[in-house]
MITISE-218847 format. One record per residue (C-alpha): residue in three letters; x, y, z. Coordinates in steps of 0.1 Angstrom, whole numbers, plus 5000, padded with zeros to 4 digits. Layout:
N
ALAXYZ...
END
This chain:
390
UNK927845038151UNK924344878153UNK922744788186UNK921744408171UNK922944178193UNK923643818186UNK920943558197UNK923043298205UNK926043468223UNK925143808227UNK927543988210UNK927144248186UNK926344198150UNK926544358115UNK923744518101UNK922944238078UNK923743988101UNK921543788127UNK924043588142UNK927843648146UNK930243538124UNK931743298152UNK927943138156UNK927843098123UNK931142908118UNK930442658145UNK926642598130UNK928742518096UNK931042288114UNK928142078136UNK925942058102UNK929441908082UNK930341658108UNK926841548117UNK926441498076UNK929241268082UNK928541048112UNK925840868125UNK923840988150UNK923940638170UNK927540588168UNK928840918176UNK928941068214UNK929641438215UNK930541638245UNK928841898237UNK925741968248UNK922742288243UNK923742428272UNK927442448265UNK928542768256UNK929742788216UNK933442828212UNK933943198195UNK936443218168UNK937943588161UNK939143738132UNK936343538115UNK935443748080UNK931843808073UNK930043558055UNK926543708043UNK925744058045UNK922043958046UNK920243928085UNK918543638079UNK919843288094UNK921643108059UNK920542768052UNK923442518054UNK924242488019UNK925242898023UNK927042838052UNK929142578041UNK932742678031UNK932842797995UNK935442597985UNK933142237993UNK931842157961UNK935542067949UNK936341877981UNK935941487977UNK932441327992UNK933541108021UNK931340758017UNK929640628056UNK931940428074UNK929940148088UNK929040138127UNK932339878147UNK929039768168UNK927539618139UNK930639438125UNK931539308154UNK928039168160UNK927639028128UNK931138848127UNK929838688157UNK927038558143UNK928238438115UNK931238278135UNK928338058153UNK926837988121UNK930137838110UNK930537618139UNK927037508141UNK927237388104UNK930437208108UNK929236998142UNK925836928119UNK928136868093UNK930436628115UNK927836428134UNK925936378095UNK929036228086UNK929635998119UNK926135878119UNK926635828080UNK929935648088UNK928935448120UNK925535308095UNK928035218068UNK930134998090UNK927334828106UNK925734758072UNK929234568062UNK929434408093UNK925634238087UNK927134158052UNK930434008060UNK928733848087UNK926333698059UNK928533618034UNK930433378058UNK927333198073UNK926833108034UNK929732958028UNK929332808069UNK926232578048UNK928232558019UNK930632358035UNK928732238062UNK931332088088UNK931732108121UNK935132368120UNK933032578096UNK930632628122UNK932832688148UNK935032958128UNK931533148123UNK931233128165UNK934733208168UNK934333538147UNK930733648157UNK930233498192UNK927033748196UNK926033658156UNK922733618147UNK922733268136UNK924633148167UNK922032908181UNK921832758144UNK925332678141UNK925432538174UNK922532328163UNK924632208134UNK927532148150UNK925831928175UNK923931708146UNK927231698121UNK929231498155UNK926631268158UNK926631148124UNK930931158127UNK930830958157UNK928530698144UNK930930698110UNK933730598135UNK932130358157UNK931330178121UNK934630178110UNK936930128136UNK937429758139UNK937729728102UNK940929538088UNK940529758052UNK942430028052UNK940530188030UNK937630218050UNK939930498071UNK941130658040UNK937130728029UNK936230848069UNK938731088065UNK937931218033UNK934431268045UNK936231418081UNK939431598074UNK939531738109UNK937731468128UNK938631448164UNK939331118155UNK942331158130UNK945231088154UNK943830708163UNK942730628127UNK946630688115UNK947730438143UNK945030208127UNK946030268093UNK949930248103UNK949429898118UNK947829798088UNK950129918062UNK952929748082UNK951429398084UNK950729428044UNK954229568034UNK955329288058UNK953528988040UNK954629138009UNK958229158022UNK959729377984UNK961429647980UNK957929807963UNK956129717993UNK957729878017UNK958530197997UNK954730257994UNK954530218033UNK957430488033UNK956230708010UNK952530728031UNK954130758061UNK956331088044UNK952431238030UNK951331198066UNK948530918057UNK950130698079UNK951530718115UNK954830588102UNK956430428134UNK957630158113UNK959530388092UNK962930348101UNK962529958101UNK961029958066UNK963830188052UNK966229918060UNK964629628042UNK963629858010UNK967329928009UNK968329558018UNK965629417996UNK966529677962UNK970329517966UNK968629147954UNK969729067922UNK968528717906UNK970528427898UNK971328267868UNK972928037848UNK975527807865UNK975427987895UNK971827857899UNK972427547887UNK975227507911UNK972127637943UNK969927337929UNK972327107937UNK972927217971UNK969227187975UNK968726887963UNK971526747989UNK969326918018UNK966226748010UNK968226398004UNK969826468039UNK966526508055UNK964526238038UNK965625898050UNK967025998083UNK970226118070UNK971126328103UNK974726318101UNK975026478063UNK972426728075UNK974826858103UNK977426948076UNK975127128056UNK973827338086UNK975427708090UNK978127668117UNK978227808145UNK974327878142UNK971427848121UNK968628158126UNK965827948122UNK965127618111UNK961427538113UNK960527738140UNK963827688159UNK966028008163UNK969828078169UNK971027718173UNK974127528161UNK973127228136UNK974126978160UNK971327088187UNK968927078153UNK969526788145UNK969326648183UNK965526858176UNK964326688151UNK965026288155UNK963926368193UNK960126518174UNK960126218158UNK960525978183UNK958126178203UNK955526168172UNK956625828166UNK957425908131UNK959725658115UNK960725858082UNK960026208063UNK960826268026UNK961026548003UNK959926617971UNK961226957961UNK959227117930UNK962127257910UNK960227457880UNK958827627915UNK962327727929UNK963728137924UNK966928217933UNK968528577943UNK971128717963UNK971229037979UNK974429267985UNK976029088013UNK976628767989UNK973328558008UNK971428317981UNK967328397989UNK964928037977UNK961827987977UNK959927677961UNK957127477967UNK958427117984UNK955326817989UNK956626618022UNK955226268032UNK955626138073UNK955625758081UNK954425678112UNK955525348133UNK952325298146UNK949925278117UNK949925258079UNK948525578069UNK950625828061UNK950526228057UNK951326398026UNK951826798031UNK952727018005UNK954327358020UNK956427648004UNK959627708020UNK962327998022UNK965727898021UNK968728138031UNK972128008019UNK975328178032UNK978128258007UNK979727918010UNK976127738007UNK975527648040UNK971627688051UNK970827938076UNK967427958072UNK964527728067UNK960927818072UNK957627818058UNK957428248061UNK960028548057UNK959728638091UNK963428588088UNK964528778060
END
């Protein structure tokens, strides 16, 4: 046995050998793992001044005494065992996952606030231009409700003192309109204002204007026509329409006329022609028994009363006038008969009338268009110089 002694534990050697075979072994192992690791990432427990672990029974390796680089002290069998690739540092990963994980987020709250900005632009921009588009078509139109729609929808707009302007100025010139119009007896003049003013704060009292006046004119007109058209403007709203009701009766009554002819107005002459006779020459008492009994509805002026308190009337008129006769001259080529549903005979003709006063010589001659009502029988129940009655 040789006295060489190993360097790094002190044991005894081989001849060949510098260190022991256990030295050696754990010099093969520290250079394979540290080939393997990284230096930074790796913590050993060992340390140089921890005593090498000594393997026994390990066989020689080199029979030479000179310290084997580490490609001779690697096992024999290494070249066939598979190259194991770095695994990366967990340090690293972890740090760079972070930092691409705050990356990430920062892009989408860039991302998100581009877009909001983006959006909150876009909706302002079609705000202006909606807001636009309606003050156009404000001028366009250029009324008063126009303008106050626009104030309605964009209290805070940026033509707000404008349209107040014009809404102000656009009264003025309605208000005068009315004031112009008001008193007018055309209706027509109404039906222009509010074409020009639709919505004028005036509408409600023009209709009451316009209602009166379409009454009075379907009135005068007293036909079936008449007062359909003041129906029918009443139903369009044109027209107030309190006469409505009123004016559906006498349409209806007044569609029912039919005219009469032949005999049947030849026998209404006659008739006639006796109440003309009856009231020329004073002929009171054949006047009472053509008089509707018990009543008469009017007879010149005089309504409701029996044809004895008529005739009591008219000879105390005369005396007062001092009238000493009347006669009547019907104009028969004037005379048209009808006769509605309830059997009543409707006249009218023209009749020229001469007075004779007591007093002096002169004499009047009228000439006046009356409207006769005959009852089925041909008794007179109305005489009067209008329709009022019919």
């Amino acid at each position: 046995m040789s006295d060489n002694l190993c360097p790094l534990c002190g044991k005894q050697v081989n001849e060949n050998e510098i260190i022991c075979s256990e030295c050696n072994e754990i010099a093969r192992r520290r250079d394979s793992i540290n080939f393997l690791l990284d230096e930074d990432t790796f913590n050993t427990d060992m340390t140089e001044d921890t005593p090498p672990i000594i393997e026994k029974n390990t066989p020689d390796r080199s029979k030479n005494n000179t310290i084997p680089d580490k490609k001779n002290i690697l096992p024999e069998d290494s070249e066939n065992e598979k190259e194991i690739p770095p695994t990366p540092p967990a340090k690293n990963i972890g740090k760079k996952i972070r930092i691409i994980a705050l990356w990430s987020v920062g892009l989408l709250l860039c991302l998100g606030m581009g877009i909001g900005i983006y959006l909150v632009n876009k909706e302002k921009k079609d705000r202006d231009n909606a807001e636009l588009s309606f003050w156009y078509m404000c001028i366009e139109r250029n009324t008063p409700e126009t303008y106050s729609n626009y104030l309605r929808l964009y209290p805070n707009g940026k033509f707000q003192n404008e349209a107040q302007d014009k809404i102000g100025r656009l009264r003025d010139l309605e208000t005068k309109a009315w004031l112009g119009i008001k008193n007018s007896s055309d209706i027509n003049d109404f039906y222009d204002f509010l074409q020009v003013y639709p919505l004028t704060p005036f509408k409600t009292e023009a209709k009451k204007i316009m209602d009166s006046l379409s009454w009075n004119e379907a009135q005068v007109d007293n036909t079936a026509e008449g007062y359909l058209v003041y129906i029918q403007n009443a139903e369009l709203g044109n027209i107030a329409g309190f006469y409505k009701d009123i004016a559906q009766n006498r349409h209806d009554y007044l569609f029912n006329i039919k005219p009469v002819e032949g005999d049947e107005r030849n026998d209404i002459m006659q008739h006639v022609g006796s109440l003309f006779r009856s009231l020329s020459g004073n002929q009171f008492r054949k006047l009472t028994d053509i008089l509707n009994i018990p009543k008469v509805d009017n007879f010149y002026g005089a309504k409701n009363r029996s044809g004895a308190i008529i005739v009591k009337s008219i000879e105390a008129d005369m005396q007062r006038n001092k009238i000493k006769s009347m006669e009547y001259y019907p104009q028969y080529k004037t005379l048209t008969v009808e006769k509605d549903g309830d059997g009543i005979y409707l006249l009218s003709l023209t009749v020229d009338k001469k007075i004779y006063y007591k007093t002096h010589k002169k004499n009047d001659n009228i000439t006046e268009k009356l409207y006769i009502e005959l009852t089925p029988d041909k008794k007179v129940k109305y005489l009067h110089t209008s329709k009022d009655g019919i």
